[in-house]
C-alpha positions in Angstrom: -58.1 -6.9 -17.6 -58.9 -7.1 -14.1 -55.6 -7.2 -13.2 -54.6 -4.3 -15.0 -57.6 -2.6 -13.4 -56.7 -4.0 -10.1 -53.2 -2.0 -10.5 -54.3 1.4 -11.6 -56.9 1.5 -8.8 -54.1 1.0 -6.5 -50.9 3.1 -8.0 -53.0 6.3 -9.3 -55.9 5.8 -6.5 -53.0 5.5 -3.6 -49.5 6.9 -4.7 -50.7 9.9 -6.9 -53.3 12.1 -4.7 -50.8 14.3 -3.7 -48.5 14.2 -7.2 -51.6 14.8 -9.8 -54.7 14.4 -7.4 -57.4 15.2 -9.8 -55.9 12.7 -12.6 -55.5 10.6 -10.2 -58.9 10.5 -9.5 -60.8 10.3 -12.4 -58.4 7.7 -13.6 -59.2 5.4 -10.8 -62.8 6.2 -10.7 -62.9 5.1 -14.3 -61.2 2.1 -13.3 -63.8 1.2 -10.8 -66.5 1.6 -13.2 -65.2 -0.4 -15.8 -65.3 -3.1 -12.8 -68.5 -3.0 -12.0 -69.2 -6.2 -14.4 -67.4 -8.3 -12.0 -69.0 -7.4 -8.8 -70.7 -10.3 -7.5 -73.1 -11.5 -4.3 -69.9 -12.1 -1.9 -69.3 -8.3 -2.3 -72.7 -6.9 -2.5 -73.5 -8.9 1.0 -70.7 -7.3 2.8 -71.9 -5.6 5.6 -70.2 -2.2 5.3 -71.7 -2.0 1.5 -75.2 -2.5 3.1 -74.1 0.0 5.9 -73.0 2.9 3.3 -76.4 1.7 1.3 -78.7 1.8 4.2 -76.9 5.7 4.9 -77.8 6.5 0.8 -81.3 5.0 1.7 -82.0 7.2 4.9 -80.8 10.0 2.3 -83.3 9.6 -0.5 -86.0 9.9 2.6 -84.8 13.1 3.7 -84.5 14.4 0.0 -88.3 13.1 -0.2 -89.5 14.8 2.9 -88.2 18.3 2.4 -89.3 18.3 -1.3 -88.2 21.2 -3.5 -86.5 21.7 -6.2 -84.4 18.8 -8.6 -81.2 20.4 -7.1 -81.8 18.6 -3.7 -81.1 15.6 -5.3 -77.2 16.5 -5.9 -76.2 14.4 -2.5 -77.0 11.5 -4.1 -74.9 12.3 -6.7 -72.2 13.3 -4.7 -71.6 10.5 -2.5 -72.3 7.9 -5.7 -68.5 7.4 -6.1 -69.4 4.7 -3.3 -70.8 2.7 -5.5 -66.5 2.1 -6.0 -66.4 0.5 -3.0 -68.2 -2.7 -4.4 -66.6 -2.9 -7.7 -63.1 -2.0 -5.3 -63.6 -4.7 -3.7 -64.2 -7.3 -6.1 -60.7 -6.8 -7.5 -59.0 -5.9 -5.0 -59.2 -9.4 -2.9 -55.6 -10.6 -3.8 -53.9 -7.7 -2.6 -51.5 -7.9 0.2 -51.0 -5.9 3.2 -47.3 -5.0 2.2 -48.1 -3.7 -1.2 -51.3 -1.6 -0.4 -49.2 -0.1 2.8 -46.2 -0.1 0.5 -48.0 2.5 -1.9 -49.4 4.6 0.8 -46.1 5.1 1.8 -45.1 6.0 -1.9 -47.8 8.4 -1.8 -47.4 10.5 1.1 -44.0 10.2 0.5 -44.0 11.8 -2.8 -46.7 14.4 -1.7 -44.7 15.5 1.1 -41.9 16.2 -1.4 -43.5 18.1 -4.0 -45.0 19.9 -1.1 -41.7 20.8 0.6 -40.3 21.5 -2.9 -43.3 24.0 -3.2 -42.3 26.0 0.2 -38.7 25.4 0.8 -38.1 25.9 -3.1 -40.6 27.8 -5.0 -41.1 29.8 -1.9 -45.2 29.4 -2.1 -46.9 30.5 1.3 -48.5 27.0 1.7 -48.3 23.3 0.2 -51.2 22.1 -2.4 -49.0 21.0 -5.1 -52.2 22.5 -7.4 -54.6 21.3 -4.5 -56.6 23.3 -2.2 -54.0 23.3 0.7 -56.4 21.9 3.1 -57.3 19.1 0.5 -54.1 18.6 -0.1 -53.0 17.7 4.0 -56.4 15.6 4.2 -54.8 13.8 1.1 -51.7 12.9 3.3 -53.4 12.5 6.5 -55.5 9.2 5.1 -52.5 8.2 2.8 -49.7 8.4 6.1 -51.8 6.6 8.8 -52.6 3.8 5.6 -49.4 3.0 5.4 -49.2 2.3 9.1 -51.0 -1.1 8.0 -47.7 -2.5 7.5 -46.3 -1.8 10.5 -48.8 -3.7 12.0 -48.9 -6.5 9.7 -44.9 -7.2 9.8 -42.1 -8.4 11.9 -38.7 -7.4 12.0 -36.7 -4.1 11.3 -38.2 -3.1 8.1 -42.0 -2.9 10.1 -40.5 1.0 11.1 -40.2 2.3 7.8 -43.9 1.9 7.5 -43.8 5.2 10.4 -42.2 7.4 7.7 -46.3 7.5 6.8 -47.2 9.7 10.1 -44.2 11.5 9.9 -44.0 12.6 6.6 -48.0 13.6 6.4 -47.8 16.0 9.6 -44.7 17.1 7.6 -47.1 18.0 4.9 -49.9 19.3 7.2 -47.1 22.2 8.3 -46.6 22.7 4.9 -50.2 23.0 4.2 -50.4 25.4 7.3 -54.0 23.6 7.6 -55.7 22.6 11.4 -58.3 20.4 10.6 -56.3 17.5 9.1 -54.0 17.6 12.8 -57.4 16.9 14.5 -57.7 13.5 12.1 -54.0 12.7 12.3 -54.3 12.8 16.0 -57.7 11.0 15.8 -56.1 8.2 13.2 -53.3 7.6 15.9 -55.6 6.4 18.5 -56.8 3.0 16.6 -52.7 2.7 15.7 -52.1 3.0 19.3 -54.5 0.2 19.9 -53.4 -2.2 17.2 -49.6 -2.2 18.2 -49.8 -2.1 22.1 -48.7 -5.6 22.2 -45.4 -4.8 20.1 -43.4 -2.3 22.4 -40.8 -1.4 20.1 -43.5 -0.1 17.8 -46.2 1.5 20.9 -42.6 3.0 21.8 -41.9 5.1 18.0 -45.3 5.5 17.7 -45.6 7.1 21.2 -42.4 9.3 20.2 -43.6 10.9 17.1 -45.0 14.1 19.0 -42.1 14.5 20.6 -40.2 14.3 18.1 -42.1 16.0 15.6 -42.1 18.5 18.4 -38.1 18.9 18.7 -37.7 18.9 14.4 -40.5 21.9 14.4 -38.4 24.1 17.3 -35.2 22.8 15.4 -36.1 24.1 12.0 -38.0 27.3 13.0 -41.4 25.7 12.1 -43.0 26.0 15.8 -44.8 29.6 15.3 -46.3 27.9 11.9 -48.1 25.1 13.6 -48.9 27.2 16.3 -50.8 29.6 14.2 -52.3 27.0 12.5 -53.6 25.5 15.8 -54.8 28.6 17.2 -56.1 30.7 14.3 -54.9 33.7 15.9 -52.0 34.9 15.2 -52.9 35.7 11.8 -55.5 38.1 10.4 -56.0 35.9 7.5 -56.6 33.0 10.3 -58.9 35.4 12.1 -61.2 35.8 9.4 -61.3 32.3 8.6 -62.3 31.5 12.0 -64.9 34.4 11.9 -66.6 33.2 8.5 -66.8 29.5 10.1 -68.2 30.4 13.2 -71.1 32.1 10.9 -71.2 29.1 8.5 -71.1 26.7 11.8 -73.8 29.0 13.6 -76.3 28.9 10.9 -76.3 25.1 9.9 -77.0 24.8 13.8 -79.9 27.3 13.4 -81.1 25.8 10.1 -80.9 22.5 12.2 -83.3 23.9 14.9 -86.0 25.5 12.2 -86.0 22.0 10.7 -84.7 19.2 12.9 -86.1 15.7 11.4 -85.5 16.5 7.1 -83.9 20.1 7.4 -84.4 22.5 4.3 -82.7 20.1 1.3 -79.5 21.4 -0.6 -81.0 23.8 -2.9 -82.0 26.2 -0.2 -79.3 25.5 2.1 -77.1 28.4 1.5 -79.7 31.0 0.4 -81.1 30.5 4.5 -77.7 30.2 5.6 -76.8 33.7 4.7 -80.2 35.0 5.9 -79.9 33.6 9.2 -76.1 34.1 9.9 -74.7 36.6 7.2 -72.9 33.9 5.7 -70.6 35.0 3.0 -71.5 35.4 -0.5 -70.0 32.5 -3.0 -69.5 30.0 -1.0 -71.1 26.8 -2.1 -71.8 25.0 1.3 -70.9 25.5 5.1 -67.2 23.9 4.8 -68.2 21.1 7.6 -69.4 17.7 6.7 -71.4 17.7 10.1 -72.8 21.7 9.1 -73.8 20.5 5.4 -75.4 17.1 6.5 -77.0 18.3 8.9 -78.6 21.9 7.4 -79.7 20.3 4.4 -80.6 16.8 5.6 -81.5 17.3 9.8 -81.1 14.4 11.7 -82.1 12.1 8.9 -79.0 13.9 7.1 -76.3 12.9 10.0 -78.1 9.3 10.4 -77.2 9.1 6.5 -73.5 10.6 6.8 -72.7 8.7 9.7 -73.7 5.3 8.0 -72.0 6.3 5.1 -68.5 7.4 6.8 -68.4 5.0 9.5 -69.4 1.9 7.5 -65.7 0.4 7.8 -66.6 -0.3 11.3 -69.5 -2.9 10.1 -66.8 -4.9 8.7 -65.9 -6.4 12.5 -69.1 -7.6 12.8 -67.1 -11.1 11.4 -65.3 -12.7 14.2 -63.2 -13.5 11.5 -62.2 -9.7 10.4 -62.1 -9.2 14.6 -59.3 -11.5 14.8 -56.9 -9.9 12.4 -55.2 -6.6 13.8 -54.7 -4.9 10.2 -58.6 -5.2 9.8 -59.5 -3.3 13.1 -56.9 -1.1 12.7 -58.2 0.4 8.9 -62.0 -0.3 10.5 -61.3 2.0 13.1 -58.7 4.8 11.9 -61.0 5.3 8.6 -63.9 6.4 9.8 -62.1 8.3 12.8 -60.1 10.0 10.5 -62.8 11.1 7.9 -65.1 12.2 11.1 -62.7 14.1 12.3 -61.8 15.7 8.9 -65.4 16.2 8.1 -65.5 18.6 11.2 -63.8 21.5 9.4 -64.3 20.7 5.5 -66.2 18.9 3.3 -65.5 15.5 2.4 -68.2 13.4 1.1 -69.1 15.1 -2.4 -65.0 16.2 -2.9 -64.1 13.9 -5.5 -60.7 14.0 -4.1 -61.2 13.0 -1.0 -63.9 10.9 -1.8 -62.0 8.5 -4.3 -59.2 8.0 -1.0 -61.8 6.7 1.1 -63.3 4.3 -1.8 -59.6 3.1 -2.3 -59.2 2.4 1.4 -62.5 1.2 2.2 -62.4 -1.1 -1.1 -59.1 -2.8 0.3 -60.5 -3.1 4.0 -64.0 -4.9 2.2 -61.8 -7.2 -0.1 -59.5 -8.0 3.2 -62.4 -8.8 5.2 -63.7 -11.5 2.2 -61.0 -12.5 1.9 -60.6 -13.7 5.5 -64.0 -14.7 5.3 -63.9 -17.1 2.8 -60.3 -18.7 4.2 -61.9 -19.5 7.6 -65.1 -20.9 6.0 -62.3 -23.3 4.0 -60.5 -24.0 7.2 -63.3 -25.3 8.7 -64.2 -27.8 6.3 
């Protein structure tokens, strides 16, 4: 049973995002609850799960303080799909490097297609594949710089395939005609950068992508696309989108000043939002991770997110985990990645979204056990 579990956290929580993303998603949290019987102390003592449950704690203090109504507690409730991570985790600790990069691959892969197919084909504006199209590129931002895992884990000629990841989820962030998930491809690049600047061959493609993404996009008439999507401003549609964030991104900031330590709890969030900043009506929060955190929680909110999202990074607190260049690389590009998402959308409390970064951040805890446990038996 585990096994089977084990497998359909990893094919529908890796290689079907961008295929059947909501299926895909409540099939694999399902999976993870079912495992929640096997979660044991090894898991729970992990230091990124006391990270993310030190971030939930900070939360429930901040809900405390500004009071109000039952409907400030709905952040709980939104990040509790973390709760994954542990059970993730505890089935996850025999999978290899190859087969989790493998299916990211597989994923973005496939979601690049069915994106393409959408624009090239169907003749649809922008990629989603039934996804929001900014979902939808976030989906293959995380899944395309995952894969790069195996190019850093390998040897040989076969480590370059693992680049298709990169290429083909900027591929579907054109498609997408989105900004924000360039921001996190660019920012999940860095940590890659890092982890293979000892293999020249790979810094080298790696190092080439932009320019080469950069030639296919003059090449194919795709250059004005990514340029509006960058900019915002060549479109009126863009222009207005920039125009509602800058209210959405003003008020949370003013929110944040009337209420800096606990800020004004969910409930109320919007309701002041469009009183202080004409913020549009029917919008259910400020489209900013950042902007929602920190308007409904203040400081204690952004303590709380940044726990949460950057609690991959506890993992290298093992000299262990330190040693092994897969494990810095997914500690590092993870919560770069989501940060820099979580600039211009919403994240945490997306179920979409939120399931990919259980997936990954399962795999990076069961990794780091996993070393964990074969050091403490080389050393006996």
């Amino acid at each position: 049973m585990i096994e089977a579990l084990a497998s359909t956290v990893l094919v529908s929580g890796l290689v079907f995002p961008g295929i059947a993303s909501h299926v895909a998603m409540y099939l694999t949290l399902v999976c993870l609850a079912l495992a929640l019987g096997g979660t044991g102390r090894a898991v729970l003592g992990s230091p990124v799960l006391r990270a993310m449950a030190a971030g939930a704690g900070v939360l429930v203090v901040s809900i405390l303080l500004n009071g109000g109504p039952a409907d400030n507690w709905l952040p709980l409730v939104m990040v509790l799909p973390l709760i994954g991570v542990a059970s993730g985790a505890a089935i996850l600790g025999a999978t290899p490097v190859s087969l989790f990069a493998t299916l990211c691959l597989l994923g973005v892969v496939a979601g690049f297609s069915v994106g393409a197919y959408e624009v090239l084909v169907a003749g649809e504006s922008r990629a989603g594949f039934g996804n929001n199209p900014i979902q939808y590129a976030s989906l293959m931002v995380v899944l395309g710089f995952g894969a790069l895992a195996g190019a850093i884990s390998k040897r040989g000629a076969m480590r370059f395939v693992y680049v298709l990841g990169p290429i083909c989820a900027f591929g579907a962030v054109v498609l997408s005609g989105s900004r924000g998930p360039i921001i996190a491809g660019a920012a999940m690049m860095l940590p890659a950068l890092f982890a293979v600047r000892r293999d020249r061959a790979m810094l080298a493609a790696l190092l080439a992508l932009p320019l080469a993404g950069a030639i296919a996009l003059v090449a194919t008439g795709y250059g004005d696309r990514v340029l509006a999507a960058i900019t915002g401003e060549l479109t009126s549609g863009m222009q207005e989108s920039n125009s509602v964030r800058t209210r959405m991104y003003t008020a949370a900031w003013l929110l944040f000043l009337d209420s800096p330590l606990w800020g004004h709890g969910l409930a109320d969030m919007m309701a002041l939002a469009r009183a202080v900043a004409d913020v549009p009506e029917g919008l259910e929060n400020l489209h900013s991770d950042f902007a929602n955190f920190v308007a409904a929680g203040g400081l204690l909110g952004l303590v709380a997110y940044g726990l949460m999202i950057c609690a991959p990074v506890f993992a290298l607190v093992d000299r262990a985990v330190r040693a092994d260049p897969v494990s810095v690389y997914l500690a590092l590009s993870i919560p770069m990645g989501h940060l820099a998402l979580g600039l211009t959308m919403t994240t945490l409390g997306v179920l979409t979204r939120t399931t990919l970064f259980v997936v990954v951040c399962a795999f990076l805890v069961a990794r780091a056990l996993e070393l964990v446990r074969a050091r403490g038996e080389a050393g006996r």
